[in-house]
MARBA-3410 file (N, C-alpha, C, O; in Angstrom, 1 decimal):
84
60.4,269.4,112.2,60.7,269.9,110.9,60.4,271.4,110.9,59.5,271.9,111.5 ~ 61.1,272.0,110.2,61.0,273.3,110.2,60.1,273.7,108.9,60.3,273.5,107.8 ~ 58.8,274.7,109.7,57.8,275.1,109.0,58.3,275.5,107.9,58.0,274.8,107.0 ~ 59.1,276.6,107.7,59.5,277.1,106.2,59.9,276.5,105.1,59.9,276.8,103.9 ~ 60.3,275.8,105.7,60.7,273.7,104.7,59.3,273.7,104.1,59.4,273.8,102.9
58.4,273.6,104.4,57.3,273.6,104.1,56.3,274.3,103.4,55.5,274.1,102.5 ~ 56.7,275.2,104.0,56.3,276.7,102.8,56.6,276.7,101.3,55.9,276.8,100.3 ~ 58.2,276.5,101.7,59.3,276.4,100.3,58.7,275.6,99.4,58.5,276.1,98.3 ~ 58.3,274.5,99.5,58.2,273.6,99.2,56.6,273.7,98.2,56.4,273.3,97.0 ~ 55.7,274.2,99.3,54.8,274.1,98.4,54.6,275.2,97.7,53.8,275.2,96.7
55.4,276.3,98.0,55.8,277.5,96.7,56.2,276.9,95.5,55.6,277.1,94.4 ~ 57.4,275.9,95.7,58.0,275.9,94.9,57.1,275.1,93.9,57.3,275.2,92.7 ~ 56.1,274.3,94.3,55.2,273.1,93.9,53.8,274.3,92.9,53.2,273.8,92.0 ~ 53.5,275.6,93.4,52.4,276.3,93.3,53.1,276.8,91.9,52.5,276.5,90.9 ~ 54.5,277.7,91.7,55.1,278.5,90.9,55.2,277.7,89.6,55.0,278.1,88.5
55.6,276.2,90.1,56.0,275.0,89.0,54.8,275.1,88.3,55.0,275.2,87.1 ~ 53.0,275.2,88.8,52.4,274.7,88.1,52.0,276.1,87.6,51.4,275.8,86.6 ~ 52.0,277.4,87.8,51.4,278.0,87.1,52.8,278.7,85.9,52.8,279.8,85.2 ~ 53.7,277.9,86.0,54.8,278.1,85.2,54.5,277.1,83.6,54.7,277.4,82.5 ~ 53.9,276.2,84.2,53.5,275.1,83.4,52.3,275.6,82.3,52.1,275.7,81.1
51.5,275.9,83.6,50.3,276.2,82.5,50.2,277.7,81.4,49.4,278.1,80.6 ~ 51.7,278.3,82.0,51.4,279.6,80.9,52.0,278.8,80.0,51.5,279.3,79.0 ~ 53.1,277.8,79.4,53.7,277.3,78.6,52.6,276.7,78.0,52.6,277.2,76.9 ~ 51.9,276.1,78.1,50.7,275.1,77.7,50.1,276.4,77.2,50.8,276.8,76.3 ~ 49.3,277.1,77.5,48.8,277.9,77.1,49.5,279.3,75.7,49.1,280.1,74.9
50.5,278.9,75.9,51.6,279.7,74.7,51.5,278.9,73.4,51.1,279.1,72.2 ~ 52.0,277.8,74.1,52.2,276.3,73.0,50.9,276.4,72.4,50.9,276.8,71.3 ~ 50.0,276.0,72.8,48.5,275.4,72.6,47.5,276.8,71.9,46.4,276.5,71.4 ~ 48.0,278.1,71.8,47.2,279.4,71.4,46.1,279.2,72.4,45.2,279.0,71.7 ~ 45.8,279.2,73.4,44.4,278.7,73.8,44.2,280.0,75.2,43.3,280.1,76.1
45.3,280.6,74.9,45.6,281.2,76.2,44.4,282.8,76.2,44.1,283.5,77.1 ~ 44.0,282.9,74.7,42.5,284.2,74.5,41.6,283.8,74.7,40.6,284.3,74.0 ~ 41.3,282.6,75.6,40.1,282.4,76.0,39.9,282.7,77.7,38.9,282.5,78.2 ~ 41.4,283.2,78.5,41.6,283.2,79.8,40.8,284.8,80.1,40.8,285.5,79.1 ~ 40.3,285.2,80.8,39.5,286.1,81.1,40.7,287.2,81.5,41.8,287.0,81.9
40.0,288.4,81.5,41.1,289.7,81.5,40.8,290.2,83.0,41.6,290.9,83.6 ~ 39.7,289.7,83.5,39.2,289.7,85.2,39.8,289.0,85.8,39.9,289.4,86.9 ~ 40.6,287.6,85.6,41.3,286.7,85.8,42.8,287.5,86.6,43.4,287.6,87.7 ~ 42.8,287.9,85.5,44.3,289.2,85.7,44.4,289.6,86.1,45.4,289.5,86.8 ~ 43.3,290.9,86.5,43.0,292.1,87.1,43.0,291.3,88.8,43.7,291.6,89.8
42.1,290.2,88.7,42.1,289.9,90.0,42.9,289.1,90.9,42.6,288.9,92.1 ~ 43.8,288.6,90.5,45.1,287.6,90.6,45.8,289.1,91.1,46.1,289.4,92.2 ~ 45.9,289.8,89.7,47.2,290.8,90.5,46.7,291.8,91.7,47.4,292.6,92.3 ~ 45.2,291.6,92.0,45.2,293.0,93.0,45.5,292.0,94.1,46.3,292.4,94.9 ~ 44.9,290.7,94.3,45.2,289.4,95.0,46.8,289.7,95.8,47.3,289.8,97.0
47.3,289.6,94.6,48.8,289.1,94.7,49.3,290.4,95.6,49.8,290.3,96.8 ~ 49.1,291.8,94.7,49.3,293.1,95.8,49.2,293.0,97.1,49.9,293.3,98.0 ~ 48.3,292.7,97.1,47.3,293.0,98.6,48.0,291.3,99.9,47.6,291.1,101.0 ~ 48.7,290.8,99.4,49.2,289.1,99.9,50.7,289.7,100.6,51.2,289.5,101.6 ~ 51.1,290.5,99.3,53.1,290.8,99.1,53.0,291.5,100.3,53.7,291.3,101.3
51.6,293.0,100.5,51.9,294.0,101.6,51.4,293.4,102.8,52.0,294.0,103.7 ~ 50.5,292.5,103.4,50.7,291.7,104.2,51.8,290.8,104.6,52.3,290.9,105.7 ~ 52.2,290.1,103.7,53.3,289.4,104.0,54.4,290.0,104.3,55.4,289.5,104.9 ~ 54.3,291.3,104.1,55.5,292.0,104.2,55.5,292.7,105.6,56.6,293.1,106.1 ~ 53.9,293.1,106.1,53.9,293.3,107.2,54.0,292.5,108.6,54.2,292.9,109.8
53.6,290.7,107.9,54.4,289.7,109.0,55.7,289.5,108.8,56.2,289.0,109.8 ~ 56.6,290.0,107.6,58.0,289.9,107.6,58.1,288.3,107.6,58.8,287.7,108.3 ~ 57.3,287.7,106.5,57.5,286.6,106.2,58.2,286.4,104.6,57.8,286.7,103.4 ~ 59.0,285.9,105.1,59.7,286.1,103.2,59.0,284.7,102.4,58.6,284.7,101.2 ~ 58.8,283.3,103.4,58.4,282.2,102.3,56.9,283.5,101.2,57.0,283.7,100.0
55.8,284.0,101.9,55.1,284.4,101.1,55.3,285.6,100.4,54.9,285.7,99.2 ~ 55.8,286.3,100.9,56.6,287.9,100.3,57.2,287.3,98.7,56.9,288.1,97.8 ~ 57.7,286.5,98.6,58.9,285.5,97.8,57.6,285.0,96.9,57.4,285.4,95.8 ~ 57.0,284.4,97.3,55.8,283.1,96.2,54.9,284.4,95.9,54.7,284.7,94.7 ~ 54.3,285.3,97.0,53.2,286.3,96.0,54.1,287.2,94.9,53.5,287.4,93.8
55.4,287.7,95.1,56.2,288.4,94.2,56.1,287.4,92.6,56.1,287.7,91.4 ~ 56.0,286.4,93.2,56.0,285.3,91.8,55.1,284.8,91.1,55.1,284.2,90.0 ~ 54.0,285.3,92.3,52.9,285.2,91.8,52.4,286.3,90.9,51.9,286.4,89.8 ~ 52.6,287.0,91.8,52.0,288.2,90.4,53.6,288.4,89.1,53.4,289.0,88.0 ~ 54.5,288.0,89.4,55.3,287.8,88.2,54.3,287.0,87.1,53.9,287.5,86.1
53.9,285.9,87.5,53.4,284.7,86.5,52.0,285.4,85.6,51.6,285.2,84.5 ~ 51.6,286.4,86.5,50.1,286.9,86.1,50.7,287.8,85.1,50.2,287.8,84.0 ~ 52.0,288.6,85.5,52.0,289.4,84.4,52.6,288.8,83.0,52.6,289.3,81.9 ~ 53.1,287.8,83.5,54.2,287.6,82.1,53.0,286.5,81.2,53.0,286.6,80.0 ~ 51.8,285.6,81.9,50.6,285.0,81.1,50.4,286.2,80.6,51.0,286.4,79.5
49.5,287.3,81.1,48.6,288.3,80.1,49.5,289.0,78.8,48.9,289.5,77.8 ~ 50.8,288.9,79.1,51.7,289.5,77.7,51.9,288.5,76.6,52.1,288.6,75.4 ~ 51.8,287.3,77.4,52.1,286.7,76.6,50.8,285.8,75.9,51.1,285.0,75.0 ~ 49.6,285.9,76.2,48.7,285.5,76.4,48.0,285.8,74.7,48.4,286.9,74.1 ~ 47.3,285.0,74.0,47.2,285.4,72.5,46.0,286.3,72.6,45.0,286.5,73.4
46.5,287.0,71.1,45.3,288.6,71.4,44.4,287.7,70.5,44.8,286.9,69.7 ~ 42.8,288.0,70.8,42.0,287.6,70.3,41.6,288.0,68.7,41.4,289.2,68.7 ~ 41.4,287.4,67.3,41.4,287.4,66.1,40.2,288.6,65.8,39.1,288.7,66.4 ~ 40.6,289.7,64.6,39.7,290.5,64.7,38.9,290.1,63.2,37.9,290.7,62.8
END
């Protein structure tokens, strides 16, 4: 079997669920209770994953951390501002 089959796969399985949970968290308001360090550290994560990946010239990860830090940014915008 070819490894990248594999990769894809569980990208595609990783993206699904944090695709899921920013909808749950939209739907539900519940999403101002997610920490703003959560953010900060997901996307420096994600940064620091994409320029490796990119220095193995592997696209399965280049491809899922790109989407990953997509997901981080599009939760915190969308993410409910806390009641003043």
């Amino acid at each position: 079997m070819n490894p990248d089959l594999i990769g894809w796969a569980a990208s595609a399985i990783l993206l699904a669920t944090l695709v899921r949970q920013i909808r749950k968290q939209v739907a539900d308001g519940t999403g101002a209770g997610v920490s703003r360090w959560l953010f900060i550290g997901q996307s420096l994560a994600s940064v620091g994953f994409i320029a490796y990946s990119v220095l193995l010239d592997n696209w399965v990860f280049i491809v899922t951390n790109s989407c990953i830090l997509l997901t981080a940014i599009v939760g915190q915008c969308l993410r409910p501002k806390p009641s003043a």
